[in-house]
MDTraj code that builds the backbone (N, CA, C; nanometers):
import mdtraj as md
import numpy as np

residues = "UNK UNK UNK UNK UNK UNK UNK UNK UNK UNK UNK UNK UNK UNK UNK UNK UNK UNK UNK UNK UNK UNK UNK UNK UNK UNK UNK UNK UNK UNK UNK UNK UNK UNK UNK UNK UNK UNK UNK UNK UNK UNK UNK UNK UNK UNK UNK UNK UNK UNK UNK UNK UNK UNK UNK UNK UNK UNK UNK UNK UNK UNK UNK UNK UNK UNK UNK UNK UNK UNK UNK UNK UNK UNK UNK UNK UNK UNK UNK UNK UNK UNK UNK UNK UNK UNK UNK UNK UNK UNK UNK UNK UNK UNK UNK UNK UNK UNK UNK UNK UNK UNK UNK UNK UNK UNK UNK UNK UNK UNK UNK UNK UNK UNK UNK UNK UNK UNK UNK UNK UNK UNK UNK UNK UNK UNK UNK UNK UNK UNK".split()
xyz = np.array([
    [-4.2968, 2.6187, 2.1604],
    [-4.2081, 2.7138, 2.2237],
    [-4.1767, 2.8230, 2.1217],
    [-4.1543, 2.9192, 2.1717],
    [-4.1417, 3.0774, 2.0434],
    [-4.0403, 3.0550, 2.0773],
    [-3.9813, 3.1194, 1.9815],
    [-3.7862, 3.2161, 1.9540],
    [-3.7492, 3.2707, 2.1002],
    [-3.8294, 3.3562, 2.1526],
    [-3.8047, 3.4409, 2.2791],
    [-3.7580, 3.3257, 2.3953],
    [-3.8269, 3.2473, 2.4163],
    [-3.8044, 3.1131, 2.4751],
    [-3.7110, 3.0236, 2.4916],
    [-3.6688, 3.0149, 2.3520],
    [-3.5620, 2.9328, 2.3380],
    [-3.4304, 3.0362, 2.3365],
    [-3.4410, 3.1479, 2.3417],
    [-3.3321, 3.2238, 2.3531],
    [-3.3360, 3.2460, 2.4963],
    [-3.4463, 3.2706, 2.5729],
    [-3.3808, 3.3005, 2.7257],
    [-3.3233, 3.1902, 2.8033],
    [-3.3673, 3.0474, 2.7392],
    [-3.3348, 2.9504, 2.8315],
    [-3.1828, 2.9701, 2.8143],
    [-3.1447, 2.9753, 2.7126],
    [-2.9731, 2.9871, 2.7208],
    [-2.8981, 3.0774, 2.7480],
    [-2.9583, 3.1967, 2.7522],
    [-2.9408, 3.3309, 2.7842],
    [-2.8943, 3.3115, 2.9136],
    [-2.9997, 3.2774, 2.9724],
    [-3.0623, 3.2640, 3.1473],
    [-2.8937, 3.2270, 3.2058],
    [-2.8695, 3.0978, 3.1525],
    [-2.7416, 3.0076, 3.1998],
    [-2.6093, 3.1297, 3.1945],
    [-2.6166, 3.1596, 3.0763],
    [-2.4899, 3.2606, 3.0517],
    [-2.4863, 3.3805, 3.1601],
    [-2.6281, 3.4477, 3.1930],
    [-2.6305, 3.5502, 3.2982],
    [-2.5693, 3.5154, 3.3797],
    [-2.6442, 3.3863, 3.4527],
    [-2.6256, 3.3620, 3.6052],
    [-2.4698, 3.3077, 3.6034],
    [-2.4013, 3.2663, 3.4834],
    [-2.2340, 3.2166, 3.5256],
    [-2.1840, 3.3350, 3.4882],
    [-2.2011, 3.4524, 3.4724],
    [-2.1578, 3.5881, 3.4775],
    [-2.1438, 3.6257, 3.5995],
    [-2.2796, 3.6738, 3.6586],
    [-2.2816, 3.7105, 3.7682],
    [-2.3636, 3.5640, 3.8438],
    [-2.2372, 3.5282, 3.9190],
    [-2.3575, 3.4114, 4.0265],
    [-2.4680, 3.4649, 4.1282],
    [-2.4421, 3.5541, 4.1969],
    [-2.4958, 3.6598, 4.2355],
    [-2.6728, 3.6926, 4.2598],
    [-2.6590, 3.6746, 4.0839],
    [-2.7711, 3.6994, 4.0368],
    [-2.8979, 3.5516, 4.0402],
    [-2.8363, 3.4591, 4.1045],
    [-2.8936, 3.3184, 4.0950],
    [-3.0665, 3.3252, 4.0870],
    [-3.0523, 3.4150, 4.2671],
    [-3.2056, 3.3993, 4.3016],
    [-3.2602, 3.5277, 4.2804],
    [-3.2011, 3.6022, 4.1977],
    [-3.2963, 3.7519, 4.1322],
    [-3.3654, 3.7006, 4.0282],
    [-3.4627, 3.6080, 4.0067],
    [-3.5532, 3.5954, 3.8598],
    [-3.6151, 3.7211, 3.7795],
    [-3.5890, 3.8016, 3.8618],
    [-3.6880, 3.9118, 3.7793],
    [-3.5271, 3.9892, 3.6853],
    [-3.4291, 4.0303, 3.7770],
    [-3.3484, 4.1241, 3.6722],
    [-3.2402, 4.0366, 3.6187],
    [-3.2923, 3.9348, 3.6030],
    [-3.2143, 3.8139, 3.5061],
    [-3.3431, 3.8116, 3.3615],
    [-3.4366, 3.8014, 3.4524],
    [-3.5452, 3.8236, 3.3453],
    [-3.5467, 3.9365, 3.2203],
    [-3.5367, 4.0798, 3.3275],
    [-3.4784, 4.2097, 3.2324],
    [-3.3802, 4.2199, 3.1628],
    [-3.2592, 4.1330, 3.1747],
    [-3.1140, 4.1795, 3.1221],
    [-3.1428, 4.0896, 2.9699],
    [-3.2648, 3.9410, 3.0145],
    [-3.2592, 3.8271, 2.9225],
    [-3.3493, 3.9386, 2.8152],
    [-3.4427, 4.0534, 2.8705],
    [-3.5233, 4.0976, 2.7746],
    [-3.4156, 4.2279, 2.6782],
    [-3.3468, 4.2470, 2.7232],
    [-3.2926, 4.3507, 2.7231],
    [-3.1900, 4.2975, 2.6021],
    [-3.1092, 4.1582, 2.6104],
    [-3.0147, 4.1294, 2.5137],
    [-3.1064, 4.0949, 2.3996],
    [-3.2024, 4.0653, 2.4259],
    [-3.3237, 3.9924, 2.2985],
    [-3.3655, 4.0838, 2.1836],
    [-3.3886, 4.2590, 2.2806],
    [-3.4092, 4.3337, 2.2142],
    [-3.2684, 4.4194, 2.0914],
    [-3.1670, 4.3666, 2.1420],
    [-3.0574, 4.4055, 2.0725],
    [-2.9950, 4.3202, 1.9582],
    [-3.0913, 4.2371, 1.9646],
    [-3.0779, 4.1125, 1.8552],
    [-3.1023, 4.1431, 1.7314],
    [-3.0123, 4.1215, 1.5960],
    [-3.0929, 4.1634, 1.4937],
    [-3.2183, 4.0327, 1.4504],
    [-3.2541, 4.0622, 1.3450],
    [-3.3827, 3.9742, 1.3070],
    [-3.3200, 3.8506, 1.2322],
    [-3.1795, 3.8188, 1.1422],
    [-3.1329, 3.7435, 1.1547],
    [-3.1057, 3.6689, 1.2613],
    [-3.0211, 3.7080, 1.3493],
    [-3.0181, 3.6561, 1.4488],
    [-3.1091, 3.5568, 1.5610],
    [-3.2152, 3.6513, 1.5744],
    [-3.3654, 3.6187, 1.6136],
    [-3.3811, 3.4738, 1.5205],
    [-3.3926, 3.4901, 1.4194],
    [-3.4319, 3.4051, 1.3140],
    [-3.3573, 3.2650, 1.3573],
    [-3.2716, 3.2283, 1.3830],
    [-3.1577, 3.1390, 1.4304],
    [-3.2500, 3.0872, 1.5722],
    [-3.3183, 3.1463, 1.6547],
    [-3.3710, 3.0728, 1.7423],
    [-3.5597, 3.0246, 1.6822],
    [-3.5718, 3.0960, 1.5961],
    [-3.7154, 3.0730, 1.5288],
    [-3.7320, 2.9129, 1.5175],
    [-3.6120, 2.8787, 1.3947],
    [-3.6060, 2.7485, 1.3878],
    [-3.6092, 2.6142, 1.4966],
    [-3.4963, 2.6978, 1.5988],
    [-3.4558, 2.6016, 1.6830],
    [-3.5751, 2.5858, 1.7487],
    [-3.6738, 2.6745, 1.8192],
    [-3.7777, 2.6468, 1.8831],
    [-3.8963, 2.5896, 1.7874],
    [-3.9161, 2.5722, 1.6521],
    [-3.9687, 2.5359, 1.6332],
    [-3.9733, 2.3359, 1.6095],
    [-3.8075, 2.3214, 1.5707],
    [-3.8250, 2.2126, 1.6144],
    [-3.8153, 2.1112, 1.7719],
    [-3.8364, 2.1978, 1.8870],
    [-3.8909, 2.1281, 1.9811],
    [-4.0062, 2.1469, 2.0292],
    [-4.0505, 2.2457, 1.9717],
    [-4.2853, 2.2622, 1.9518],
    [-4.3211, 2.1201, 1.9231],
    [-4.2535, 2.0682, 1.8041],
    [-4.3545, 1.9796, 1.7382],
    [-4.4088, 1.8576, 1.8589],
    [-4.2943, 1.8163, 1.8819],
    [-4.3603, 1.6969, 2.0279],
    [-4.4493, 1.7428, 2.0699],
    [-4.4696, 1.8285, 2.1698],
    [-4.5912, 1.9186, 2.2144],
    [-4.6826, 1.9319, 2.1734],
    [-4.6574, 1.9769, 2.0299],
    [-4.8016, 2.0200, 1.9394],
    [-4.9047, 1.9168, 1.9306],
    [-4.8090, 1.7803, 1.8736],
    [-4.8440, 1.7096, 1.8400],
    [-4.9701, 1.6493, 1.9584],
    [-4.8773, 1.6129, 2.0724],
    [-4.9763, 1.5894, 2.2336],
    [-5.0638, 1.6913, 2.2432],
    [-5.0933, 1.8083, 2.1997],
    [-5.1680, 1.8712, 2.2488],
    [-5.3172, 1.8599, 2.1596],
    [-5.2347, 1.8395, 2.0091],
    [-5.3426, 1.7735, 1.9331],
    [-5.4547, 1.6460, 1.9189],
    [-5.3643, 1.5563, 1.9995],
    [-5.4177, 1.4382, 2.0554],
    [-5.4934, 1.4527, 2.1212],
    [-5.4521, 1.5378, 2.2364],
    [-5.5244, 1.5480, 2.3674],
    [-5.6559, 1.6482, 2.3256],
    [-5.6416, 1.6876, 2.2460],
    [-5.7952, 1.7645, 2.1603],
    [-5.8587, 1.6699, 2.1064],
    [-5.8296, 1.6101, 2.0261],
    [-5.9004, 1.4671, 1.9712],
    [-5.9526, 1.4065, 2.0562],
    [-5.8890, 1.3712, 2.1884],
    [-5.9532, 1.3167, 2.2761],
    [-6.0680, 1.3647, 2.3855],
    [-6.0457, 1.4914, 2.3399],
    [-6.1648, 1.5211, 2.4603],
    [-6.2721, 1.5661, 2.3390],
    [-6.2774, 1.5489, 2.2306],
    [-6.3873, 1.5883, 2.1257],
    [-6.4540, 1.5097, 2.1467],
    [-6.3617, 1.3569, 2.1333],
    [-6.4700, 1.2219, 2.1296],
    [-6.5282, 1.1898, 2.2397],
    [-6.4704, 1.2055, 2.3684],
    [-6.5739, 1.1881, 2.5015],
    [-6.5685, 1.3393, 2.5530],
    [-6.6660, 1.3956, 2.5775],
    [-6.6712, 1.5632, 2.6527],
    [-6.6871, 1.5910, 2.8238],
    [-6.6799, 1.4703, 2.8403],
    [-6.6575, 1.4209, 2.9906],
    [-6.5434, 1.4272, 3.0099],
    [-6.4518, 1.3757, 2.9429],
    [-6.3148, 1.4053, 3.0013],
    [-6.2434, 1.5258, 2.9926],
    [-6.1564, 1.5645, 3.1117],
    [-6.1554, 1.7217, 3.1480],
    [-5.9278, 1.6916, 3.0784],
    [-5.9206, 1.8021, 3.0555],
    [-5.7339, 1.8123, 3.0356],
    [-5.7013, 1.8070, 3.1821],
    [-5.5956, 1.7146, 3.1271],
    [-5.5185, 1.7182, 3.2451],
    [-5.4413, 1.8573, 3.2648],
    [-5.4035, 1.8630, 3.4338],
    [-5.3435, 2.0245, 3.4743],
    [-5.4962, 2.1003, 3.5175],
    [-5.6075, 2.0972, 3.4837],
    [-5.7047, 2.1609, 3.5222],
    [-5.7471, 2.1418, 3.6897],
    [-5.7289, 2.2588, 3.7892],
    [-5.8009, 2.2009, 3.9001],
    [-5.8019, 2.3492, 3.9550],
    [-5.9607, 2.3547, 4.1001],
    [-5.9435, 2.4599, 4.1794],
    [-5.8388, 2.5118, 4.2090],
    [-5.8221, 2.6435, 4.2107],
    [-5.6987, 2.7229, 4.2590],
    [-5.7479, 2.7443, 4.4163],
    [-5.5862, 2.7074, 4.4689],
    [-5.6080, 2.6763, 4.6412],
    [-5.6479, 2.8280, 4.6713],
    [-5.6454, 2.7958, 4.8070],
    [-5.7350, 2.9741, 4.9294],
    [-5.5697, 3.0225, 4.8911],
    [-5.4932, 3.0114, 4.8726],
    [-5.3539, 3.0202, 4.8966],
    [-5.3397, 3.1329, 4.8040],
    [-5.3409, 3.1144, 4.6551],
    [-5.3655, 3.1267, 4.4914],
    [-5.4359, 3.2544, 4.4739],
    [-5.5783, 3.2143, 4.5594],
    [-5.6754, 3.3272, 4.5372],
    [-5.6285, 3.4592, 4.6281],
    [-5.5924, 3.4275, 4.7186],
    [-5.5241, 3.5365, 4.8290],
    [-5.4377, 3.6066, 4.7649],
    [-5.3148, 3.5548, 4.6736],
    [-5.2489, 3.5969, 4.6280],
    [-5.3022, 3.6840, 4.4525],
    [-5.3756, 3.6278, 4.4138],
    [-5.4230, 3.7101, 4.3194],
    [-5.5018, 3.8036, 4.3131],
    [-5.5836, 3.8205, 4.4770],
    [-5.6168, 3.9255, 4.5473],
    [-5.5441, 4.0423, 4.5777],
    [-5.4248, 3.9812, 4.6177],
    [-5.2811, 4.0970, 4.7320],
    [-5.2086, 4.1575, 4.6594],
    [-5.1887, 4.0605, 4.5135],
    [-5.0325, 4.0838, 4.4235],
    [-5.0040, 4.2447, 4.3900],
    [-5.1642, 4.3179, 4.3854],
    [-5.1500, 4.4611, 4.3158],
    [-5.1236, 4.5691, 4.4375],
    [-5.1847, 4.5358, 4.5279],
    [-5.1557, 4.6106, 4.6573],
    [-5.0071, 4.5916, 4.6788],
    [-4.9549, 4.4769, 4.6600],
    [-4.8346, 4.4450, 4.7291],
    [-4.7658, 4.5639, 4.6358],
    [-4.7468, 4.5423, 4.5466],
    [-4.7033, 4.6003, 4.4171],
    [-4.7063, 4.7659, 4.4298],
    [-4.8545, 4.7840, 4.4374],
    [-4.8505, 4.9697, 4.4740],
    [-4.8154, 4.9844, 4.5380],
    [-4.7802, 4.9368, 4.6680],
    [-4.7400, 5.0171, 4.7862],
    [-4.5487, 5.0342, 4.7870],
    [-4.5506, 4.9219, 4.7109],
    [-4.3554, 4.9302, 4.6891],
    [-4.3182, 4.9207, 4.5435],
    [-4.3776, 5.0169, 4.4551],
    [-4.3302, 4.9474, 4.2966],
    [-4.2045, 4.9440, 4.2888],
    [-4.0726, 4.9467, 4.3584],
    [-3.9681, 4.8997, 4.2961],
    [-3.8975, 4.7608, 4.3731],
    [-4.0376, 4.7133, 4.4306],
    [-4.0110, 4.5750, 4.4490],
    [-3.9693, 4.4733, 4.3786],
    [-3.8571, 4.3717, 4.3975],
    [-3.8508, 4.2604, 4.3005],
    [-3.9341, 4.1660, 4.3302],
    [-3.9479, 4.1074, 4.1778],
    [-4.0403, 4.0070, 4.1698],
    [-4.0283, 3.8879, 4.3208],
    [-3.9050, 3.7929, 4.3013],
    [-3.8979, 3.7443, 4.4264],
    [-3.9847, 3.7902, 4.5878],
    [-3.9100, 3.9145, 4.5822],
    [-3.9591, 3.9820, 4.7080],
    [-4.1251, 3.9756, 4.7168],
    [-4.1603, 4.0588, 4.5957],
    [-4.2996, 4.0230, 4.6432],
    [-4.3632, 3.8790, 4.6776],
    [-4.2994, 3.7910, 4.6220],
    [-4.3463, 3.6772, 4.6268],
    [-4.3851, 3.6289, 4.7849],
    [-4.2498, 3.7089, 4.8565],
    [-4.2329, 3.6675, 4.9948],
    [-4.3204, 3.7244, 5.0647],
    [-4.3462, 3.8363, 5.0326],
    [-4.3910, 3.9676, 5.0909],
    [-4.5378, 3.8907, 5.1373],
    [-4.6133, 3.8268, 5.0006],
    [-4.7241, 3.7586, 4.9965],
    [-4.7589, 3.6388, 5.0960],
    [-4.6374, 3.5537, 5.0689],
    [-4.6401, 3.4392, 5.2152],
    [-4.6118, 3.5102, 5.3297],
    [-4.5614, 3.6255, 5.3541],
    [-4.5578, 3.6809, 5.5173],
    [-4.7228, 3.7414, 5.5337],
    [-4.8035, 3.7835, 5.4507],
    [-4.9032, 3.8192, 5.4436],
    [-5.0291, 3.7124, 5.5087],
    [-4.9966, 3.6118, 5.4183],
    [-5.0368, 3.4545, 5.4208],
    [-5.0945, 3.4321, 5.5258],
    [-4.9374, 3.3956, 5.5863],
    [-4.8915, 3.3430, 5.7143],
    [-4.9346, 3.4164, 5.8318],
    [-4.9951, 3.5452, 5.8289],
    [-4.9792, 3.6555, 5.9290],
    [-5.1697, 3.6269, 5.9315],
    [-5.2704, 3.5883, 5.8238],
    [-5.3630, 3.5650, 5.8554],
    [-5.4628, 3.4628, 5.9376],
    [-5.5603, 3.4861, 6.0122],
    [-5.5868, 3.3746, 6.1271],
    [-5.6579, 3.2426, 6.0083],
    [-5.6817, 3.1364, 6.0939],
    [-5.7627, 3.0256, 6.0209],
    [-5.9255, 3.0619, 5.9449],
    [-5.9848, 3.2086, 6.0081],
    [-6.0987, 3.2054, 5.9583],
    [-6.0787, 3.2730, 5.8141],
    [-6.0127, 3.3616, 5.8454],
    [-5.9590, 3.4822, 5.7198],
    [-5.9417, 3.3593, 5.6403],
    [-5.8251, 3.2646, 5.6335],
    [-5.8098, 3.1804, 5.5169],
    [-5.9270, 3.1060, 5.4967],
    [-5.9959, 3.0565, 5.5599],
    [-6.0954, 2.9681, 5.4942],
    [-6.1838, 3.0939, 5.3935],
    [-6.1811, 3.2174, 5.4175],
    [-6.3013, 3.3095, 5.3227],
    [-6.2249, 3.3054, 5.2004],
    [-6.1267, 3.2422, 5.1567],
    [-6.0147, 3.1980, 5.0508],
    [-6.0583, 3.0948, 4.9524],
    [-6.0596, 3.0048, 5.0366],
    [-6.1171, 2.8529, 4.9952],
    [-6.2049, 2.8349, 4.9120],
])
top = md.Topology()
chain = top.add_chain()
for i, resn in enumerate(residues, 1):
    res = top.add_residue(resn, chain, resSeq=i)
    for name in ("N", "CA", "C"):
        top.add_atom(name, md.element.get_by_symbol(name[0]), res)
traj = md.Trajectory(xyz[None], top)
């Protein structure tokens, strides 16, 4: 986990009991979290360097393993690896259109924007997804 990381997770909490409001806006909770980060001095910064570095190590460590382990047999695939659904691909198709046509869309919104899109296509359209 980086510094940036371990500072928004706590950040995040402090926003949203500011403004509750703001619960289901992820994106300008996102901006305000980028926005206090950037006003940080480098001391400061420095204070989450550490902290995230000591909860990397667990991780690292598994991730190192899990390299070791697929050196010695090359058959075995990482776990988390699989086809991305018709769902996925549709959406990584749409996301930029969605986007140009309203750039001061929020993140959320588009999200929705995408499942009304989805949803609005017949069974053949989705299977050319698949």
């Amino acid at each position: 986990m980086n510094p940036y990381i371990a500072f928004s997770m706590d950040e995040r909490k402090k926003i949203v009991a500011e403004n509750p409001s703001l619960k289901s806006d992820i994106g300008k909770v996102a901006k305000m979290v980028g926005e206090r980060w950037r006003k940080l001095s480098d001391g400061e910064k420095a204070k989450f360097k550490g902290r995230a570095g000591k909860k990397s190590t667990r991780k690292a460590k598994k991730v190192v393993e899990e390299e070791v382990e697929v050196k010695k047999d090359k058959k075995v695939k990482r776990k988390g690896t699989r086809k991305l659904s018709g769902y996925m691909k549709f959406v990584q198709s749409e996301r930029k259109n969605v986007i140009s046509s309203n750039p001061n869309m929020a993140f959320g919104a588009v999200g929705k924007e995408l499942g009304k899109r989805w949803g609005a296509l017949s069974d053949a359209e989705k299977k050319s997804y698949a």
